[in-house]
C-alpha positions as CSV (number, residue, x, y, z in Angstrom):
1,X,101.7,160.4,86.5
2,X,104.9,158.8,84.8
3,X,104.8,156.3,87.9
4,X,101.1,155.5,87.2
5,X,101.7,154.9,83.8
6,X,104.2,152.5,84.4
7,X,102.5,150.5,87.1
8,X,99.1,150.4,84.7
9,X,101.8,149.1,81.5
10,X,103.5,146.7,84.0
11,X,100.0,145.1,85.2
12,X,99.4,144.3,81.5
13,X,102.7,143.1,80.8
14,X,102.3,140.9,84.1
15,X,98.4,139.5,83.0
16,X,100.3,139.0,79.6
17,X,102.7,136.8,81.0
18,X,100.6,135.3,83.3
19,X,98.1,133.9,80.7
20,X,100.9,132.8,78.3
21,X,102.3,131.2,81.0
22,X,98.6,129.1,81.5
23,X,98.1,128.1,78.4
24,X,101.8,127.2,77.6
25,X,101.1,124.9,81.1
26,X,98.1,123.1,79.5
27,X,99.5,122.3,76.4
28,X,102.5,121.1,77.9
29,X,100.2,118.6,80.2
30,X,98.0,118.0,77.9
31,X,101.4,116.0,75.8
32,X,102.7,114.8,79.0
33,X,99.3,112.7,79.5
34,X,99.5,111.4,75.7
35,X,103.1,110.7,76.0
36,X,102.0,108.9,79.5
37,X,99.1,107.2,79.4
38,X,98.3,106.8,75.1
39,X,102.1,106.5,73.7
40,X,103.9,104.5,76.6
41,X,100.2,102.2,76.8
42,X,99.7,102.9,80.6
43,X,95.9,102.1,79.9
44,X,96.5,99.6,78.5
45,X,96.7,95.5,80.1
46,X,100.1,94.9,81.4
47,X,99.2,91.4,82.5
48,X,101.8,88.6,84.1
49,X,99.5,84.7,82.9
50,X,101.0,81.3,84.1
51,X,100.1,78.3,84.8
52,X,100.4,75.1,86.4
53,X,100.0,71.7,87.1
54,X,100.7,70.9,90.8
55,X,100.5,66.9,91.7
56,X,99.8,66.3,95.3
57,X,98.7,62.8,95.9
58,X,98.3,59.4,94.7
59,X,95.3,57.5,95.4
60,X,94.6,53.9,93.8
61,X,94.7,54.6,90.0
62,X,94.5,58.7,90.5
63,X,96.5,61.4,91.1
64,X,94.9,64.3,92.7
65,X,95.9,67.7,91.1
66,X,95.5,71.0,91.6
67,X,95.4,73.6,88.4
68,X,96.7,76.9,89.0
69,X,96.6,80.1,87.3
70,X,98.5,82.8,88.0
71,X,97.4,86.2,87.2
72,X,99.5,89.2,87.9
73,X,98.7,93.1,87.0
74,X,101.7,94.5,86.5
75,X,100.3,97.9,85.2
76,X,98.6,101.1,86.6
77,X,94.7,100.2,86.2
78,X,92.4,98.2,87.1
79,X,91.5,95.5,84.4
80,X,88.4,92.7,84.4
81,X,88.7,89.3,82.6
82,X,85.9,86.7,81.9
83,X,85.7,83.7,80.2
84,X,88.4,82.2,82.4
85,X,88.7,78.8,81.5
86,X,91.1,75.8,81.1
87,X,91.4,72.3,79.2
88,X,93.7,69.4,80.4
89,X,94.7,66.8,77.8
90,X,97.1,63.8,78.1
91,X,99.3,61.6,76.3
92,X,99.7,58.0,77.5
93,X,101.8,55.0,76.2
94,X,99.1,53.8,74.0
95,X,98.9,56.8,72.0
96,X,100.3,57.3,68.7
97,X,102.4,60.7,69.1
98,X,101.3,62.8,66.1
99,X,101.6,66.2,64.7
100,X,98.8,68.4,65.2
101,X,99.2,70.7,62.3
102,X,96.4,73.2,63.9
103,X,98.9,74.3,66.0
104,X,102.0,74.7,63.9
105,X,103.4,71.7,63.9
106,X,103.1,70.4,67.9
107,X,103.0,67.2,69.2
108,X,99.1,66.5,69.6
109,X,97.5,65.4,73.4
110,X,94.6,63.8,71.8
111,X,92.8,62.8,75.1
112,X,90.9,65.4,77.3
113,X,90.3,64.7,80.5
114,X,89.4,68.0,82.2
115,X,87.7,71.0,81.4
116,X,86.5,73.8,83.3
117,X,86.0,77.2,84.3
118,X,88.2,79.4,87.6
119,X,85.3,81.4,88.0
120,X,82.5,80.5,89.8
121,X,78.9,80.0,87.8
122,X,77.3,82.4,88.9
123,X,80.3,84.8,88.8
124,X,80.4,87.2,85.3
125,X,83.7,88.3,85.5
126,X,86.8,88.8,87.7
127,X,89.1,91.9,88.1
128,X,92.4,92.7,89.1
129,X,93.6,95.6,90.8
130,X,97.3,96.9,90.1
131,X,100.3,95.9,91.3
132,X,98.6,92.4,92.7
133,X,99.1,88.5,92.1
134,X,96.1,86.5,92.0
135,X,96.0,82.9,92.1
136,X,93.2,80.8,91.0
137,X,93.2,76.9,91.8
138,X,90.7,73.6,90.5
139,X,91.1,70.5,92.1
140,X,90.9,67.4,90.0
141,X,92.1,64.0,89.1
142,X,94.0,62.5,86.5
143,X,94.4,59.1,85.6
144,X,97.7,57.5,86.8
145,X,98.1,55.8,83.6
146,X,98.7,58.9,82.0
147,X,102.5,60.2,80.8
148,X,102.3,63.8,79.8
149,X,99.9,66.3,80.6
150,X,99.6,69.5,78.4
151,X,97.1,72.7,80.8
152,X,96.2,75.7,78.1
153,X,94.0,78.1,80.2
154,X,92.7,81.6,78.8
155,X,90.4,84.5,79.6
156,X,89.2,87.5,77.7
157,X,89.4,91.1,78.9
158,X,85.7,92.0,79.7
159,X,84.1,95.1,78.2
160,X,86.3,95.9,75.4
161,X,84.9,96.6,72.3
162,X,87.2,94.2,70.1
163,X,88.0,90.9,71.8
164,X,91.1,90.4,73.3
165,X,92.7,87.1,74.7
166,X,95.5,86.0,77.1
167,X,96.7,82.8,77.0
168,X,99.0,80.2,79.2
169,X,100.5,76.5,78.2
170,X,101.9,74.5,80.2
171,X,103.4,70.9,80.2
172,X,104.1,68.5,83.1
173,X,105.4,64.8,83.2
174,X,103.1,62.6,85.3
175,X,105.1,61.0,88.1
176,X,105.7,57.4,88.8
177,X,104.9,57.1,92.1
């Protein structure tokens, strides 16, 4: 009887433990995953954006270019851009070199001689996956009489509620030859 007892006090004692024990676990997950994924931004775009300018060949008064962008997710989802765009403007010797207050004070490329989109037309968006490098490439031509070449490129994160933009400068020297 006395060993009954015990057994029967010990089996509560045990379901005791064993449901403080659950519900100590899920609040203690439950902090890991804000810690994790809401105070260290894990959800959140951990994107790599560059650009270039690479200059591959000159024909008569041309030089035929290629316009990369470089995008690399460096986080732990999945993220989808649109809008993926880019603007080439130039400086030559018969410009005037001005400051384009617009932009804090920067030397102003007041000639535009490309614009354009990465994506295709009929493409709405582009994604991403983690841990990849993507590069995207538009083959133009600049005009040889050109000196300086200034590439800003941008996309916006598509889907999100409040718009959100990354964007990439980058300046290149025209060669001579």
């Amino acid at each position: 009887m006395i060993l009954l007892d015990w057994i029967t006090r010990s089996e509560t004692w045990a379901s005791i433990f064993k449901n403080l024990t659950t519900g100590t676990g899920i609040i203690v997950g439950g902090i890991w995953t804000y810690r994790r994924f809401y105070r260290q931004r894990e959800h959140q775009a951990l994107i790599d954006f560059s650009v270039d300018i690479v200059f591959h060949e000159k024909l008569g008064e041309w030089w035929i270019v290629e316009l990369n962008a470089y995008v690399e997710n460096k986080g732990k989802v999945q993220h989808k851009m649109n809008d993926f765009k880019f603007k080439v403007e130039s400086l030559s010797n018969h410009d005037v070199v001005e400051l384009n207050y617009n932009y804090g004070g920067q030397v102003n490329f007041p000639t535009t001689l490309s614009e354009g989109s990465f994506l295709p037309k009929k493409a709405e968006y582009f994604f991403i996956e983690p841990g990849l490098k993507n590069k995207y490439s538009f083959i133009t031509r600049i005009p040889a009489s050109q000196k300086i070449l200034l590439m800003h490129s941008w996309f916006n994160y598509y889907g999100k509620k409040e718009k959100r933009s990354h964007i990439a400068e980058v300046t290149k020297v025209v060669p001579e030859n």
